[in-house]
C-alpha positions as CSV (number, residue, x, y, z in Angstrom):
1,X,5.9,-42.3,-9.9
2,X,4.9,-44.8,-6.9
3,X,3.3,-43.5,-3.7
4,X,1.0,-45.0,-0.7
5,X,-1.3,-42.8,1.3
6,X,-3.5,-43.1,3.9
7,X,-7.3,-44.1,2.3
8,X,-9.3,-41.2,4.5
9,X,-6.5,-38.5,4.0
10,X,-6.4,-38.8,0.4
11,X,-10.2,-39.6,-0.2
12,X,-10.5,-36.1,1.7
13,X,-7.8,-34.4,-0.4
14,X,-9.0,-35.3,-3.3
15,X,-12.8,-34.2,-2.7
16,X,-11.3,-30.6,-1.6
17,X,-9.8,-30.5,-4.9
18,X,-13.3,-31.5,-7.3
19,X,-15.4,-29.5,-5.4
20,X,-15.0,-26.5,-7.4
21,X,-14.7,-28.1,-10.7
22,X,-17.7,-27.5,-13.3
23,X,-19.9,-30.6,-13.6
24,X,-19.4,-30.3,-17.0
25,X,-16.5,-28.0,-19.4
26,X,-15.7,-28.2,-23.1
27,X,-11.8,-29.1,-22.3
28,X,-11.7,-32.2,-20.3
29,X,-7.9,-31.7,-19.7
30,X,-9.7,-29.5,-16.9
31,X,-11.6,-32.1,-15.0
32,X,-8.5,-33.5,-14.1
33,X,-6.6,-33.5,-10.5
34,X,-2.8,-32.8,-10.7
35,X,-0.7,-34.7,-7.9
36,X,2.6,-33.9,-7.4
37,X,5.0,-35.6,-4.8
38,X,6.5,-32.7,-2.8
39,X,9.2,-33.0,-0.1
40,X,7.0,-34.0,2.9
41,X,4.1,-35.5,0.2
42,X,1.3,-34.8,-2.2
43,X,0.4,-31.8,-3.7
44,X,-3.2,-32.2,-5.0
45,X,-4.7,-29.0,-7.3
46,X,-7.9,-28.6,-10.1
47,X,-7.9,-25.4,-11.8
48,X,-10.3,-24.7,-14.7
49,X,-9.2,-20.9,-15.5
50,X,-11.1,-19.1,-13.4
51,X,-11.1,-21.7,-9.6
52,X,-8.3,-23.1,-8.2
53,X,-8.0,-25.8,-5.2
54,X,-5.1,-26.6,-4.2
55,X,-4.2,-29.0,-0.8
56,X,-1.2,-31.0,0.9
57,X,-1.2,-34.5,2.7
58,X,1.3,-36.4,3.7
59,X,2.1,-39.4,2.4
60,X,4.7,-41.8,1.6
61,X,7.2,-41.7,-1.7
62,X,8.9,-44.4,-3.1
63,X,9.5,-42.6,-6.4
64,X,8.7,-38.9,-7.7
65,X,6.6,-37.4,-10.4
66,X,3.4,-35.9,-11.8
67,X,0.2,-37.6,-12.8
68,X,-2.8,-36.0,-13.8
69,X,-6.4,-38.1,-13.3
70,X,-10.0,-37.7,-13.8
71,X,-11.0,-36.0,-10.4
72,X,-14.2,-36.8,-10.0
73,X,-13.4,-40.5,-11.4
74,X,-10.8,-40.6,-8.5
75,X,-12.8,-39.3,-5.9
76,X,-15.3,-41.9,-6.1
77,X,-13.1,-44.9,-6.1
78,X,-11.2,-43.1,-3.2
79,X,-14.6,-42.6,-1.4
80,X,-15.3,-46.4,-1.4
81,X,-12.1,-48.1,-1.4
82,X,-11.5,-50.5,1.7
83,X,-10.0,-49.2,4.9
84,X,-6.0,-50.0,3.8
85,X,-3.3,-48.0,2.9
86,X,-3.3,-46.9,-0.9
87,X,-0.9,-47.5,-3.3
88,X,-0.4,-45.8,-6.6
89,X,2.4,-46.6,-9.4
90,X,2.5,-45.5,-12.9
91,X,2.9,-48.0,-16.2
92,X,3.7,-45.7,-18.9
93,X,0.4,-43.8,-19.5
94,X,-1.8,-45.6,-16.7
95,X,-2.0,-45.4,-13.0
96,X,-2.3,-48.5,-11.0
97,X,-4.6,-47.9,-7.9
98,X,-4.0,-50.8,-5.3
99,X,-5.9,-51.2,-2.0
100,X,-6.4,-54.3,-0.2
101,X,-7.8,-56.8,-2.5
102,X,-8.9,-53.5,-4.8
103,X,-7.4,-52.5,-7.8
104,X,-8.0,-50.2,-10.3
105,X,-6.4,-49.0,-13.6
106,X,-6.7,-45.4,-14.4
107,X,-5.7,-43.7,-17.5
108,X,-3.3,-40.8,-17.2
109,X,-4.2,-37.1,-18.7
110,X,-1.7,-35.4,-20.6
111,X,0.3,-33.5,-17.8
112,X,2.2,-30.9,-20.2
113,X,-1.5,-29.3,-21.5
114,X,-3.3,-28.4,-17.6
115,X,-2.6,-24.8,-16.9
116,X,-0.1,-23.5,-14.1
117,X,-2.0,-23.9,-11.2
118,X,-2.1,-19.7,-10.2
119,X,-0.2,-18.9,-6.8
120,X,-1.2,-15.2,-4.5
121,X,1.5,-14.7,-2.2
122,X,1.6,-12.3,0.7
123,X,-1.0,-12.9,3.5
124,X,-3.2,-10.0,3.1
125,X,-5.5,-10.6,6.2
126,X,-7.0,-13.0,9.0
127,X,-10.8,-13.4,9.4
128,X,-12.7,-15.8,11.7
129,X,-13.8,-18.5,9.9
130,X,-16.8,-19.6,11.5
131,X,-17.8,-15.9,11.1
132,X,-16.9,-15.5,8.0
133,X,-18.5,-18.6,6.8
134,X,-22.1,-17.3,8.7
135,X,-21.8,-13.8,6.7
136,X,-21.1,-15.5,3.6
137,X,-24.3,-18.0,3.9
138,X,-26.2,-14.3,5.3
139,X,-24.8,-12.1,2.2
140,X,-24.6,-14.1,-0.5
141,X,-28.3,-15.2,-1.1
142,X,-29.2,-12.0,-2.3
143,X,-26.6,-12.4,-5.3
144,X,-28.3,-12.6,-8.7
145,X,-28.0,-16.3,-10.2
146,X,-28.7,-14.9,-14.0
147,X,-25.3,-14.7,-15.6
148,X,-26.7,-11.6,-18.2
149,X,-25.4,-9.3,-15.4
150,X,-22.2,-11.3,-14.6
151,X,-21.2,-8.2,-12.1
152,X,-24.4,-8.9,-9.4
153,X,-23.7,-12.2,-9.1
154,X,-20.7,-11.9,-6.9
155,X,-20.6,-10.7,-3.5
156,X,-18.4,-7.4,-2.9
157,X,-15.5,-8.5,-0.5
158,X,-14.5,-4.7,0.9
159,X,-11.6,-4.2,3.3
160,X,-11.5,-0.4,5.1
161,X,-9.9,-0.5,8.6
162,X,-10.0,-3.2,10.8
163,X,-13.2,-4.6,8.8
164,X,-14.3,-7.1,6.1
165,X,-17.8,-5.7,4.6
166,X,-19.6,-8.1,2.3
167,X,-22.4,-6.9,-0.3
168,X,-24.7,-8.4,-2.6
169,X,-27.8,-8.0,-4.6
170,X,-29.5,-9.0,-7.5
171,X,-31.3,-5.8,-7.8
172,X,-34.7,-6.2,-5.9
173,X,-32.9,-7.0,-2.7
174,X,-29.5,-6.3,-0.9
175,X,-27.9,-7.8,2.1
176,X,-24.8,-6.3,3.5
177,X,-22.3,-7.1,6.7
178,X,-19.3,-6.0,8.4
179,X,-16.8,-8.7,10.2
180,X,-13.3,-8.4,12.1
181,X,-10.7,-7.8,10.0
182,X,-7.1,-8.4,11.3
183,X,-4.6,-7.4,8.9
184,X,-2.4,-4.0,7.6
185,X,-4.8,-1.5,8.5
186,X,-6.3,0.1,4.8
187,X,-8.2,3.7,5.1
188,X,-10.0,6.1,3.2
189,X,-9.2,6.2,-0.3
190,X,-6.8,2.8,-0.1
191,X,-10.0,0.5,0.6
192,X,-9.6,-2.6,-0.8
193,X,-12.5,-4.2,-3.2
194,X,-13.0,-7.2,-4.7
195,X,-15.8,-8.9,-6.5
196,X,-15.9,-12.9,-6.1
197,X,-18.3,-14.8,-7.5
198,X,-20.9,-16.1,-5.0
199,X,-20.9,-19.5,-6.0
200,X,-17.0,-19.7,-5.1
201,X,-17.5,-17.9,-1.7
202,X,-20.2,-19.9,-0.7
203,X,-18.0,-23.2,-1.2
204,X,-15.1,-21.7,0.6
205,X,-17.3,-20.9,3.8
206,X,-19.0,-24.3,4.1
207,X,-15.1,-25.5,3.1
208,X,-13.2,-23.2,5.6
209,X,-15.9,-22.3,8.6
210,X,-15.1,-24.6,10.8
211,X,-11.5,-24.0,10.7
212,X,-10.0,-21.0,12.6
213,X,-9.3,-18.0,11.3
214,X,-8.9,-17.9,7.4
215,X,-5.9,-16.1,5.5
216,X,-7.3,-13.8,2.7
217,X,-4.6,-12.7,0.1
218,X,-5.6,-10.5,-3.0
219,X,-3.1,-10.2,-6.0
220,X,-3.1,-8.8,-9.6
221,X,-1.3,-10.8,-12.3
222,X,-0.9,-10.7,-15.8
223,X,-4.1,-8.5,-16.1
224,X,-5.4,-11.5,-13.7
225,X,-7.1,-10.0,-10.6
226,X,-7.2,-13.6,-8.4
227,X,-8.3,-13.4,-4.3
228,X,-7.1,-16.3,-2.3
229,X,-8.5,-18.1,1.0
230,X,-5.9,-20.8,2.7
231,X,-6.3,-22.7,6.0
232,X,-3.9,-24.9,7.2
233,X,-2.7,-26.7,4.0
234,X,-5.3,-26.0,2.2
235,X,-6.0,-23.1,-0.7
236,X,-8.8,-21.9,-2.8
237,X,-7.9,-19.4,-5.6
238,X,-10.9,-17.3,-7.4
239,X,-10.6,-15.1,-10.6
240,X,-12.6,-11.7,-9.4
241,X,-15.3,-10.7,-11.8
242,X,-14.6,-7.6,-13.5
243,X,-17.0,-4.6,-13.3
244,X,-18.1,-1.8,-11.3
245,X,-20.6,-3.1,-8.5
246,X,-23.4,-0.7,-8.2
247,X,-23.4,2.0,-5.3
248,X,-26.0,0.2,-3.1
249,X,-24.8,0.9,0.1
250,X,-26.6,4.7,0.1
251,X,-30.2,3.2,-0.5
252,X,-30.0,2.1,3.5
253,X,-31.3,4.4,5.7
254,X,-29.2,6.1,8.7
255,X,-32.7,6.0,10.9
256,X,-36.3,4.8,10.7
257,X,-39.4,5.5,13.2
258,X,-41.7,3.3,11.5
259,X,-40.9,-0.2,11.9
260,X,-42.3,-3.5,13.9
261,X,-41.3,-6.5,15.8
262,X,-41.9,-9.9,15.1
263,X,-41.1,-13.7,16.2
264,X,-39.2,-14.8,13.4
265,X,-39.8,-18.7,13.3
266,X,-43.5,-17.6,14.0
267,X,-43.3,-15.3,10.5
268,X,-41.9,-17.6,8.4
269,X,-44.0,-20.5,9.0
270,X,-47.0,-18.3,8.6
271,X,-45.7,-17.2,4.9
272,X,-45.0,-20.5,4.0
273,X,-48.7,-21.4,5.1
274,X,-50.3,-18.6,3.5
275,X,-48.0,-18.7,0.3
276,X,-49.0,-22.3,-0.6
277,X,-51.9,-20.8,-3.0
278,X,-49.8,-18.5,-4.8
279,X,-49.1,-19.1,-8.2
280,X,-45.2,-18.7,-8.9
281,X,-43.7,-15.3,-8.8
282,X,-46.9,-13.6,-7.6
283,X,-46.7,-11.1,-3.8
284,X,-48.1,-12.0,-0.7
285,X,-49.9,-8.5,0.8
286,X,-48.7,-7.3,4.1
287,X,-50.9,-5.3,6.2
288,X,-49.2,-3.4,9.5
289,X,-51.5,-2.4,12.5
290,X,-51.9,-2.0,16.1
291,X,-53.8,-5.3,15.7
292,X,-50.6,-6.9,14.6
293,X,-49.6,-8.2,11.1
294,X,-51.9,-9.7,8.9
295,X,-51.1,-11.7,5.1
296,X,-53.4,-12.2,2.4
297,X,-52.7,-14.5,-0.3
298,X,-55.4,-14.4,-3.7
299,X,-54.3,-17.2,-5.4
300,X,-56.8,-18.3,-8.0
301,X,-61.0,-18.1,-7.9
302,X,-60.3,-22.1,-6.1
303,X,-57.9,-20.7,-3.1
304,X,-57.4,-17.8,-1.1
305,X,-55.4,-17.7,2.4
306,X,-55.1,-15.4,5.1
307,X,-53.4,-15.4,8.7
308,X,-52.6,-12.9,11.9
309,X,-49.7,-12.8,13.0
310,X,-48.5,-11.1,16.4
311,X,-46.4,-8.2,15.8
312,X,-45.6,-5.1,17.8
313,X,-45.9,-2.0,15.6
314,X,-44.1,1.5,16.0
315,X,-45.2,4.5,13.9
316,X,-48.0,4.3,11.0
317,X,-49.8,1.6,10.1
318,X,-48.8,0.5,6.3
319,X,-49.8,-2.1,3.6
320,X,-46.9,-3.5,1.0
321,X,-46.9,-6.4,-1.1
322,X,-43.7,-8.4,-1.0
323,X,-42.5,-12.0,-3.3
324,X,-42.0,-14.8,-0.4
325,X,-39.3,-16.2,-1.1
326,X,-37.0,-13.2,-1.0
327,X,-38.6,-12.8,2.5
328,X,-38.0,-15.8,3.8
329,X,-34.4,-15.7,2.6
330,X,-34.2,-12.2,4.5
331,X,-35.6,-14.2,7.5
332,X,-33.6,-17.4,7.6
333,X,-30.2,-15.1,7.2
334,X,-31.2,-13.2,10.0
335,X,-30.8,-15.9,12.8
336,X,-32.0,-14.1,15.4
337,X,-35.5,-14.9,17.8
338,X,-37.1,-11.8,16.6
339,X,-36.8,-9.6,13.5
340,X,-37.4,-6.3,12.8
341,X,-39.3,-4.9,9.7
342,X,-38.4,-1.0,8.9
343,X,-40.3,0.6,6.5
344,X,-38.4,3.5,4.7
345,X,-40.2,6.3,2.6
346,X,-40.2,6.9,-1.0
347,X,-40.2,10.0,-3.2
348,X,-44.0,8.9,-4.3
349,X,-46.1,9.1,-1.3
350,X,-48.3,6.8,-2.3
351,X,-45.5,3.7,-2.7
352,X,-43.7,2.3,0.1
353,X,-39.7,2.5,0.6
354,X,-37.8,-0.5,0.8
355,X,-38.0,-2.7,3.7
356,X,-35.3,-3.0,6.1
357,X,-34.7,-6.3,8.2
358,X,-32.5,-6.2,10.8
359,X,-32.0,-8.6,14.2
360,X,-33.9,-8.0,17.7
361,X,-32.3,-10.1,20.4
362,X,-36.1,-9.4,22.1
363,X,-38.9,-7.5,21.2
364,X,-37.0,-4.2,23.1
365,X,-33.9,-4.9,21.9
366,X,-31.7,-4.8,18.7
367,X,-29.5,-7.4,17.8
368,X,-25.8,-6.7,18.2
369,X,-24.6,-8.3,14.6
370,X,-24.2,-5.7,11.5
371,X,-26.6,-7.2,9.2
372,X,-28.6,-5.6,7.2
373,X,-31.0,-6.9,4.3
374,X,-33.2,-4.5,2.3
375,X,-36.2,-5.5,-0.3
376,X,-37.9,-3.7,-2.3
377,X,-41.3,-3.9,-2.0
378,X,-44.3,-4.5,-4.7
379,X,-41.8,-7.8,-6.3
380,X,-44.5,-8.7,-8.9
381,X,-43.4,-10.4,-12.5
382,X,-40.3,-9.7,-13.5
């Protein structure tokens, strides 16, 4: 095999392909990158069972074949090599890498044990992909990272109509949204779901969101249920996790008179303040009143804190407690000037609903975007 390619296109192509890969896996045929010469150039793919990146550059062939390489090993020396076309040619089980006055020596993997790279055919859908990368980022912080319950630590991709709904929770918190969906139009009972790992998601919407609209293909295989995003000449590939996600789209509320208005750079500056003498995991106390919101944090007997905050209250006043750092996750995803706080009911008078966050382009007026995040309040210990 003997190639030369340009240094930034295949520096590029080859970080694409690692960045999914696990830092570290117990075969390390699966840290490798495959490249294969195609008619028009490269074909560069990792693949570790369950992620797939596949990409295409053009480049120029002198003589065809496979190589497999350590991909993170490669995309280092591609990331510093000199700005000169690259060179690659294979000596029996090594790879010469020539650039400039670099050169390298790279020892080739065993090509005939990496897996067959999966391919979904069929585009299923389009979706914006700058809006589609803002719902992820929105959505998918509310996804559990504790891998007991591997089935809330994905995001719910759900097609119905001309829509893409995204869900997530990690059980003291969910965060939902709705984008445009342009694709075969799917109804009632033929709703499409599909539970991808949030991890994956998230790297495909920094990856992809500045791209135009992404192609979203689902496919089941060999009992393999894979979902697939492609741009240009570039695909990701995800194993979905297998489970029933729970019914969490009933605990929103259709309508709620009780709610207030806040600044939301204001509010979350103010939490971090008053948080700073929390010990971890413990709630901050809200306190709702025609006077405005006020937060008291009791620390320890060596720090208390306390601050007012302006906030425009409809309905009953109403103390919760809530953990910060779900807040201000709530409040950061909301991106929007003002925020609005609605506090739902509960079948115990005496505890509070969850509370509802939603947009307010202005203190009169709702946002116009579809997202929603819920949190339960009283987040003490877990």
């Amino acid at each position: 095999m003997r190639f030369s390619v340009n240094r930034d296109v295949l520096s590029e192509a080859v970080s694409f392909a690692v960045k999914l890969l696990p830092q570290r896996t117990t075969l390390p045929i699966l840290s490798g990158v495959l490249i294969e010469t195609t008619e028009s150039g490269l074909r560069l793919s990792s693949f570790d069972y369950e992620v797939s990146s596949q990409t295409e550059i053009d480049a120029s062939i002198e003589e065809e074949g496979t190589i497999l390489v350590s991909g993170r090993l490669l995309a280092d020396i591609a990331s510093r090599l000199p700005n000169a076309p690259v060179n690659f040619a294979t000596d029996e089980n090594k790879i010469l890498v020539t650039c400039g006055s670099a050169n390298f020596t790279l020892l080739s993997m065993p090509v005939e044990e990496y897996p067959t790279v999966p391919q979904v055919e069929g585009q299923t859908g389009l979706v914006p992909g700058e809006e589609f990368a803002t719902s992820v980022a929105q959505v998918a912080v509310a996804a559990s990272r504790d891998d007991v319950t591997p089935v809330i630590t994905g995001v719910q991709l759900e097609v119905n109509d001309n829509s893409l709904g995204m869900v997530a929770t990690d059980r003291y918190r969910v965060a939902v949204r709705e984008i445009d969906w342009d694709g075969s139009d799917i109804t009632g009972d033929d709703a499409l779901t599909a539970l991808v790992p949030a991890r994956t998601l998230q790297e495909v919407g920094k990856t992809f969101g500045h791209s135009g609209n992404i192609s979203i293909s689902f496919a089941n295989k060999d009992d393999r249920e894979l979902v697939s995003f492609s741009v240009d000449r570039k695909t990701v590939t995800s194993l979905l996790i297998k489970g029933s996600f729970p019914p969490v789209r009933r605990l929103f509320p259709e309508n709620v008179d009780n709610y207030a208005v806040i600044n939301t750079s204001e509010l979350i500056e103010a939490v971090r303040r008053v948080s700073l003498v929390l010990e971890r995991e413990a709630a901050l106390r809200f306190s709702f009143s025609i006077d405005g919101l006020t937060m008291e944090a009791i620390g320890s007997e060596q720090a208390q804190a306390s601050e007012l905050v302006d906030a425009l209250l409809t309905g009953d006043d109403i103390v919760l407690s809530l953990k910060p750092s779900f807040l201000i996750d709530g409040l950061n995803a909301v991106r929007s000037e003002f925020v609005r706080f609605s506090f739902t009911k509960s079948e115990n008078t005496n505890k509070p609903g969850p509370m509802l966050i939603t947009s307010q382009s202005s203190k009169d007026q709702p946002g116009a975007d579809s997202y929603k995040y819920l949190l339960q309040p009283n987040l003490l210990l877990r």
